[in-house]
N, CA, C and O of each residue as an XYZ file, in Angstrom:
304
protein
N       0.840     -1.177      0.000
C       0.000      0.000      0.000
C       0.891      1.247      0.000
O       2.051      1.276      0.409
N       0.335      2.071     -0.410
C       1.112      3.547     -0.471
C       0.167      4.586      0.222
O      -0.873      4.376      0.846
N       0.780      5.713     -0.041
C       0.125      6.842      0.930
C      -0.874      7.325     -0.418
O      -1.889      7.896     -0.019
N      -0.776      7.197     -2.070
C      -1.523      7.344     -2.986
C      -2.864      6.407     -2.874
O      -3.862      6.543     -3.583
N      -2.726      5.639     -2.066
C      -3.798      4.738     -1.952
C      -4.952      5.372     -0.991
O      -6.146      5.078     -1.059
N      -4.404      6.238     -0.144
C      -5.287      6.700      0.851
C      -5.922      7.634      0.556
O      -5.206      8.416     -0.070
N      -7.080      8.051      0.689
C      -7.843      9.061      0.824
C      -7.849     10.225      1.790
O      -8.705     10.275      2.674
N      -6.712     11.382      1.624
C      -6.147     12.223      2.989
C      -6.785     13.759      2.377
O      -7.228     13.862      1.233
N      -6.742     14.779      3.260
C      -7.064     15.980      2.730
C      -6.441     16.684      1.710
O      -5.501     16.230      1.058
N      -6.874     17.642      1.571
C      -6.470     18.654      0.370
C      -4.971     18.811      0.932
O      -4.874     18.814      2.159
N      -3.750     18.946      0.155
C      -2.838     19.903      0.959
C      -1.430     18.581      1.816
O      -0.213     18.596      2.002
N      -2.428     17.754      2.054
C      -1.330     16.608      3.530
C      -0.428     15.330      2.166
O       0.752     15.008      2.023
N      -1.884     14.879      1.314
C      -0.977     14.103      0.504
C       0.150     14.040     -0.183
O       0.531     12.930     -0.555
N       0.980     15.304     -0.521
C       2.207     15.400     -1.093
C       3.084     15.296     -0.044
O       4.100     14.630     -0.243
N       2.870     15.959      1.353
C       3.721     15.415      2.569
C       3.966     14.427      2.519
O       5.037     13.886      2.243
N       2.816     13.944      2.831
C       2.477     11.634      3.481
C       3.545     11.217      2.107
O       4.363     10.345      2.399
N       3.599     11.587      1.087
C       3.934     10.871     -0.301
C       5.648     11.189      0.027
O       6.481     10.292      0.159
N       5.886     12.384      0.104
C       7.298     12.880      0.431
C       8.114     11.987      2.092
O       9.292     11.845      2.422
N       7.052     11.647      2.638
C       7.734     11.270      3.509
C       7.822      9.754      3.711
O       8.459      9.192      4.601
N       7.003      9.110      2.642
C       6.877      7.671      2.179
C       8.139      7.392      1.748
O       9.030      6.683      2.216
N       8.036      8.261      0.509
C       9.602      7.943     -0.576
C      10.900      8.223      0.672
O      11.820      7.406      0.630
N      10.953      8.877      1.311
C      11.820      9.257      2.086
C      12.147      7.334      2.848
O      13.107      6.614      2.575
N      11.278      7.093      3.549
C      11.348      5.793      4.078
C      11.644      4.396      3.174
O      11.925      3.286      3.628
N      11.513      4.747      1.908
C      11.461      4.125      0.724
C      13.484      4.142      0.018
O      14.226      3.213     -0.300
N      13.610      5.068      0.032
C      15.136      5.582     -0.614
C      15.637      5.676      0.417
O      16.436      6.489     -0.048
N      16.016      5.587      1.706
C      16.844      5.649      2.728
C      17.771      4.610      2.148
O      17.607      3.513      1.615
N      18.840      5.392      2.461
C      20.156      4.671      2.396
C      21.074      3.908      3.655
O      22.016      3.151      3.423
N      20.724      4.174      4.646
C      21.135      3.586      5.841
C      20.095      3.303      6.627
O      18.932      3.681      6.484
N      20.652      2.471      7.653
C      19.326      2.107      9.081
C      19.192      2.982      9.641
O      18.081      3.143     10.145
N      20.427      4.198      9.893
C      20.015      5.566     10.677
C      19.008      6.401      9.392
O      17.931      6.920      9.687
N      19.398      6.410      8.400
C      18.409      7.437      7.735
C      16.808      6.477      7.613
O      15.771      7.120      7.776
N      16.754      5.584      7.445
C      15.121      4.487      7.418
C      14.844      5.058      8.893
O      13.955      5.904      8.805
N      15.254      4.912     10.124
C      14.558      4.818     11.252
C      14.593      6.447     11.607
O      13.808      6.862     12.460
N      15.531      7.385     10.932
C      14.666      8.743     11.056
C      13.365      9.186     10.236
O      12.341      9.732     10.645
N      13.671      8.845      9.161
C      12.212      8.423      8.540
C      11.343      8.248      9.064
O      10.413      8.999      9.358
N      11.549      7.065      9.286
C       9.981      6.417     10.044
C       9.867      7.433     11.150
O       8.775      7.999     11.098
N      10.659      7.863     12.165
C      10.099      8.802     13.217
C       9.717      9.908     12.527
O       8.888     10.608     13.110
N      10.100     10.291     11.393
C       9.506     11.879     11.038
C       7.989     12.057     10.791
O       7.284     13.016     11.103
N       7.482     10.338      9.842
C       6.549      9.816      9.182
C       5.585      9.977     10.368
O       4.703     10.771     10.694
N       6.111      8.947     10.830
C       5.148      8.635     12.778
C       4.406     10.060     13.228
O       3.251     10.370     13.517
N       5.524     10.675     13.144
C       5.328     12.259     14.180
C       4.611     12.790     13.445
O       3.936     13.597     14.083
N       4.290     12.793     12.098
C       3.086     13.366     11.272
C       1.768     13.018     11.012
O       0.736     13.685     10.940
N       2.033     11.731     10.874
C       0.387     11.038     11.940
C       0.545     11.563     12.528
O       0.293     12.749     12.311
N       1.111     11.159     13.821
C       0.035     12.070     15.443
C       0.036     13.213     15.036
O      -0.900     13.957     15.326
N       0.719     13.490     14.533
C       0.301     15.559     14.371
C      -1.069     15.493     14.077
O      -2.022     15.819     14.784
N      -1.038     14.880     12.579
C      -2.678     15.069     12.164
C      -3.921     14.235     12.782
O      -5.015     14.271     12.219
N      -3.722     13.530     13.884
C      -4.372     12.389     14.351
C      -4.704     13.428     15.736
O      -5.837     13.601     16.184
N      -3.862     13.852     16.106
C      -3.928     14.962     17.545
C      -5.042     16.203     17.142
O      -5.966     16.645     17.824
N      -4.683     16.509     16.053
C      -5.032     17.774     15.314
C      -6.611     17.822     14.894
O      -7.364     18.794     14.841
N      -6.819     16.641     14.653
C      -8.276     15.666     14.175
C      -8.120     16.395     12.877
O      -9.139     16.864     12.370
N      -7.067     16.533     12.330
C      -6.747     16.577     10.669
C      -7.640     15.542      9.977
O      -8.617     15.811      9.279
N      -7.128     14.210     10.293
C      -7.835     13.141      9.894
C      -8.503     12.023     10.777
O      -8.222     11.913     11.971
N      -9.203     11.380     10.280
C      -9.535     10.360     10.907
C      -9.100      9.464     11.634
O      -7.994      9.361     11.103
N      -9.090      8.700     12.463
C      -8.514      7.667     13.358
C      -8.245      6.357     12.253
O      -7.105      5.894     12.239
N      -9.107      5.857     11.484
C      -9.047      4.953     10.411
C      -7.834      5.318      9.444
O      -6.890      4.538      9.319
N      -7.900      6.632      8.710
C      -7.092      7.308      7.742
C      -5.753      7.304      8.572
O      -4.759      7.280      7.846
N      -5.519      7.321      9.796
C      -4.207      7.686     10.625
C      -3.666      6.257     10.477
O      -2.552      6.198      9.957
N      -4.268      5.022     10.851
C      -3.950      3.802     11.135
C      -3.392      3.265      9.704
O      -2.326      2.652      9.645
N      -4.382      3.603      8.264
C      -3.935      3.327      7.754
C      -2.437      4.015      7.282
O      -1.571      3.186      7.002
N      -2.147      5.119      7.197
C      -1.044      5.733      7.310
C       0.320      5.216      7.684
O       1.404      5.242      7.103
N      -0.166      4.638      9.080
C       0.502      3.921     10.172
C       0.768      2.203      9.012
O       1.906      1.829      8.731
N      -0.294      1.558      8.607
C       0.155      0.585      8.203
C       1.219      0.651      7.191
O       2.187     -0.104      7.283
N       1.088      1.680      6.027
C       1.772      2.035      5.014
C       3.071      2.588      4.966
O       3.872      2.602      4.031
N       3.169      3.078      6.204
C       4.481      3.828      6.805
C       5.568      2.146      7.266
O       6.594      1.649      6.801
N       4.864      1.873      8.093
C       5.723      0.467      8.521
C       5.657     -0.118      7.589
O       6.756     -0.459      7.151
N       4.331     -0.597      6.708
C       5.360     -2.195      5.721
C       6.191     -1.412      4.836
O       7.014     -2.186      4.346
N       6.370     -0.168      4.376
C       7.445      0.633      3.873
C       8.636     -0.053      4.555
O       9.265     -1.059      4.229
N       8.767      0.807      5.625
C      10.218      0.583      6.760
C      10.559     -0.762      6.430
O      11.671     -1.047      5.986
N       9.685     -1.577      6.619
C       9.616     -3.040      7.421
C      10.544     -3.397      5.914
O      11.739     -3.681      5.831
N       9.576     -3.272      4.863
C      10.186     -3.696      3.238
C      12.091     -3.490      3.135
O      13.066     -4.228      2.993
N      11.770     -1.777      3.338
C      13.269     -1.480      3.390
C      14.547     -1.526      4.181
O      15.688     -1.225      3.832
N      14.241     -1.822      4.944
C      15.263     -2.467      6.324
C      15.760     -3.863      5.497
O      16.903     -4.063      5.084
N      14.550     -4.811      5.359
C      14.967     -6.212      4.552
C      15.868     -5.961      3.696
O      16.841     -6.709      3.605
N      15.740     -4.956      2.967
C      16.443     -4.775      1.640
C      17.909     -4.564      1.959
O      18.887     -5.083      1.421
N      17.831     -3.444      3.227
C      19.222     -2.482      3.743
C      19.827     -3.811      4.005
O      20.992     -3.933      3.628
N      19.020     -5.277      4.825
C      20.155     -5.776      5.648
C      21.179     -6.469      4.763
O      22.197     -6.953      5.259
């Protein structure tokens, strides 16, 4: 799944997308796992914010990790 898959507001999807690829093209385990914390911290932003939905956040959340999860495999 991707962050193109989700249905997010006007304005957030080029973030979520920018910060996908980011978790996606990491070149090291330190740059993947800042990633993922930058990714993370932008859910809750918008999850705190009631930007979006609790559903829309989770999925976020799923798409963000099997990202990581994918690219770590790859890094090791």
């Amino acid at each position: 799944m991707t962050t193109a898959q989700i249905s997010l507001p006007k304005g957030v999807g080029p973030h979520a997308e920018k910060l996908f690829d980011a978790i996606t093209q990491a070149s090291t385990a330190d740059e993947l796992n800042r990633a993922g914390g930058k990714a993370e911290g932008f859910v809750l932003g918008l999850e705190s914010t009631k930007a979006i939905k609790s559903q829309v956040a989770e999925s976020l959340y799923v798409a963000y990790d099997d990202a990581a999860s994918q690219r770590a495999a790859e890094l090791a």
